[in-house]
ZAMARGU-4260 file (C-alpha; in steps of 0.2 Angstrom, whole numbers, plus 5000, padded with zeros to 4 digits):
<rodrens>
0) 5026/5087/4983 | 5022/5069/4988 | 5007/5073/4997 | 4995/5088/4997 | 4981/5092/5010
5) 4971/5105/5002 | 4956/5114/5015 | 4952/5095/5022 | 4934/5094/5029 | 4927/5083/5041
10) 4911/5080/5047 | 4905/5067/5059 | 4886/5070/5064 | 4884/5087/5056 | 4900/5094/5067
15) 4916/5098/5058 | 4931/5089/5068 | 4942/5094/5055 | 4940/5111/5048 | 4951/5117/5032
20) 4966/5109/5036 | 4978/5111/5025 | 4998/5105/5023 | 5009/5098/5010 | 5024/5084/5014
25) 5038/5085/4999 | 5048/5071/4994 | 5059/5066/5011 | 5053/5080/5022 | 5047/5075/5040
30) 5031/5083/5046 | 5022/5084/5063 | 5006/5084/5065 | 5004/5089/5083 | 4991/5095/5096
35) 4979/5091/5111 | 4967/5076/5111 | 4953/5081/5097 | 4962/5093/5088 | 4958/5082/5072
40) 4975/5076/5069 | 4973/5060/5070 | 4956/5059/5059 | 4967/5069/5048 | 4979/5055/5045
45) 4966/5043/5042 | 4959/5053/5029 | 4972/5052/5020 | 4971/5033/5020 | 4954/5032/5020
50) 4953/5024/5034 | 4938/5037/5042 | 4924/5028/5053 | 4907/5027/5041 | 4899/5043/5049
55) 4912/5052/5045 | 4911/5064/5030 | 4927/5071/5021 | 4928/5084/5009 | 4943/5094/5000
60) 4958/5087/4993 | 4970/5074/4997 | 4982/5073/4982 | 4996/5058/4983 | 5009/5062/4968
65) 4996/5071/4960 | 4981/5059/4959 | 4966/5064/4972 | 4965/5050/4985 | 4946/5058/4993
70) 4933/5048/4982 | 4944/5035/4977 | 4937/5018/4977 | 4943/5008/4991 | 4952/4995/4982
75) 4963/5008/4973 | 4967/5015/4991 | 4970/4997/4996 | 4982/4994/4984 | 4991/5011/4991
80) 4989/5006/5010 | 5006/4997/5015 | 5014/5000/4996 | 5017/5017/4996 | 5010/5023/5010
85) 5011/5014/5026 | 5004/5018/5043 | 5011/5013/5064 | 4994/5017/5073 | 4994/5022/5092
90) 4992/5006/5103 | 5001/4990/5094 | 4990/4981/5105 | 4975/4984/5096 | 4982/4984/5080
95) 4989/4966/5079 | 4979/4951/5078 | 4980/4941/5093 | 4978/4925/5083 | 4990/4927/5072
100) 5008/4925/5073 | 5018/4941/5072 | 5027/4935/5057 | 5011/4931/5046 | 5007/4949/5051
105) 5023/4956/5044 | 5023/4946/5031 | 5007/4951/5025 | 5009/4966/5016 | 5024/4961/5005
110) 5012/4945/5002 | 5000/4955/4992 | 5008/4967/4984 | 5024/4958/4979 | 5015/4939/4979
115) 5027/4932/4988 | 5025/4912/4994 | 5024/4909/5010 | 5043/4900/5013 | 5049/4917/5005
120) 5035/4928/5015 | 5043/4920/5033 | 5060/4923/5027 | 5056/4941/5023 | 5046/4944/5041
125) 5064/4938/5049 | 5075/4950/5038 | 5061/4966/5042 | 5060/4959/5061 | 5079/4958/5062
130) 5078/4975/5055 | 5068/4983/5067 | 5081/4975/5078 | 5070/4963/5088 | 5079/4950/5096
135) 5081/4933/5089 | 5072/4938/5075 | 5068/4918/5068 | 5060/4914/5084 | 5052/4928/5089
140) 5041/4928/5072 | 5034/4912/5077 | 5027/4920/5093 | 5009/4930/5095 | 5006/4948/5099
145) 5004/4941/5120 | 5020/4935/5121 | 5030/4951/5118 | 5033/4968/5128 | 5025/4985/5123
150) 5041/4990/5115 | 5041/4973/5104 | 5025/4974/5098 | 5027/4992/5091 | 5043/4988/5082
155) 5031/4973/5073 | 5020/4987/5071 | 5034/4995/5061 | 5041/4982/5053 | 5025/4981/5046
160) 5021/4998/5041 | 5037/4999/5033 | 5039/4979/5024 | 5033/4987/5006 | 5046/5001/5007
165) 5032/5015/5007 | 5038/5031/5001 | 5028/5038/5016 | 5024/5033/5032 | 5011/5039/5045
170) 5015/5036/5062 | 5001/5040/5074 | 5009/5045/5091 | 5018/5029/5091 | 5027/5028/5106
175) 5011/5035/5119 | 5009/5019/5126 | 5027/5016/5131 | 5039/5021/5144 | 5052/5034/5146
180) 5066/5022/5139 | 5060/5013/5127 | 5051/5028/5118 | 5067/5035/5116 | 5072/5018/5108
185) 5058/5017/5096 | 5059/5034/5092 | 5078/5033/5088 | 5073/5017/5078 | 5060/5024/5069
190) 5069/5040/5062 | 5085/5029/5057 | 5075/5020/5046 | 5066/5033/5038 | 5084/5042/5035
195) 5090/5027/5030 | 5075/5024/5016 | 5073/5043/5011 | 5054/5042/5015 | 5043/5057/5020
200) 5035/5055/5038 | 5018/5062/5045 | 5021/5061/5066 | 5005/5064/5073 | 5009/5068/5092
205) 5005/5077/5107 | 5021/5080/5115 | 5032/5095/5106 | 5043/5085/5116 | 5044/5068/5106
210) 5041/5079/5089 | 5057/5087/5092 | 5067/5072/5090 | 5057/5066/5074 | 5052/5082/5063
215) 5059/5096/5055 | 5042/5106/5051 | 5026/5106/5059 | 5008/5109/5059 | 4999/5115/5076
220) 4980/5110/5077 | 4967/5114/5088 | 4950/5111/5088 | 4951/5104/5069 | 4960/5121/5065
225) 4977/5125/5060 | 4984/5137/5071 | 5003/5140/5066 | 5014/5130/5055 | 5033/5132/5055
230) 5051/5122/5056 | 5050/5113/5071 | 5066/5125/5078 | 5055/5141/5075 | 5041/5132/5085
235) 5054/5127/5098 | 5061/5145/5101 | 5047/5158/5095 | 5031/5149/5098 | 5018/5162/5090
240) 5000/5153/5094 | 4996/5153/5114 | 4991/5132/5110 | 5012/5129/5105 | 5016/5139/5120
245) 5007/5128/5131 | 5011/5113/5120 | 5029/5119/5123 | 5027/5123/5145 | 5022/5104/5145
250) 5035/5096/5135 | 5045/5081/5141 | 5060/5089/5149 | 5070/5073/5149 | 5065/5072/5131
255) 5069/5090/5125 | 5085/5095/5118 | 5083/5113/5112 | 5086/5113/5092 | 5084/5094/5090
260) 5070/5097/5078 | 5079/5111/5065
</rodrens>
């Protein structure tokens, strides 16, 4: 397995958020992490990054290939973040630096842990910017996070995430800011590239809808609790849990194609 969440505990304030979660990612597999706002799942994601806020208490065991990631000193999990395990967060937005040219910012990652220089650095932002097809890939990295759409700006947020090659990639409801269109794009992007490296995928959505076109297994959460886990097909056609079956009532018909997740 190349991740292992083993009865995961978080506190904030004296009140468990997340409570005994547990799910494993093997090598290649894609995993959806789905459920309402504050079902824990995206605290759960950043657990595994280490990425809580500070009142936040974590206990349990996060295993990456074997070594426990809870505890860990921060820069060991820094040298991990981006590397091996790189994350796409909700709202682009507010994840990119406003001052910063988008280019630095994809290039940053593959700066520190491969030590590039910065001619090389540029060269490689406009490679992983023409790779996340963003168009006219050697301008548009000399541009700032302003100056692009919503579906631009989360293709950098890719781009990013993915510069290092990560053998696992966490994508926090990616595509909740966009519309109809160009989610589909993004998503159809995203999972191409994650085929095309082999890597494993944590999706953390609230749309069964949107985890249909991305996962093949699934982990249903509610209230920091999991309340059914299965292959993504299963979920679509039997849901057991009465949270799936609304989950399922209100997924994106447009969206939807029965099976798509198997």
């Amino acid at each position: 397995m190349s991740l292992e969440v083993q009865d995961l505990v978080i506190r904030i304030g004296g009140r468990r958020v997340v409570d005994g979660v547990s799910f494993s990612v093997a090598d290649g597999q894609r995993l959806g992490l789905i459920g309402e706002s504050g079902s824990g799942k995206s605290l759960t994601a950043l657990a595994v990054l280490g990425l809580l806020p500070p009142e936040a208490e974590a206990e349990g065991s996060i295993r990456w290939n074997g070594v426990e990631l809870l505890g860990m000193p921060d820069r060991r999990l820094a040298e991990l973040r981006g590397d091996e395990i790189g994350m796409v967060f909700q709202e682009p937005r507010t994840a990119l630096n406003p001052i910063r040219t988008v280019g630095r910012q994809i290039a940053e990652s593959v700066r520190i842990h491969e030590g590039l220089g910065r001619r090389e650095a540029r060269a490689r932002a406009v490679a992983e910017a023409a790779r996340v097809r963003l168009p006219d890939p050697g301008t548009i990295v000399d541009r700032y996070p302003h100056q692009l759409s919503g579906g631009q700006r989360q293709r950098v947020a890719i781009a990013m995430a993915l510069a290092c090659r990560p053998r696992l990639l966490i994508a926090d409801e990616p595509t909740t800011a966009l519309d109809v269109t160009i989610q589909a794009e993004v998503l159809r992007l995203l999972l191409s590239l994650v085929q095309d490296e082999g890597m494993s995928l944590v999706f953390i959505t609230h749309d069964l809808a949107v985890l249909a076109q991305v996962a093949t297994h699934a982990v249903v959460l509610e209230h920091g609790r999991v309340v059914e886990s299965a292959q993504v097909g299963r979920l679509l056609s039997e849901p057991s849990s009465p949270v799936t079956q609304a989950l399922l009532r209100d997924a994106t018909a447009t969206l939807w194609r029965p099976g798509g997740g198997s």
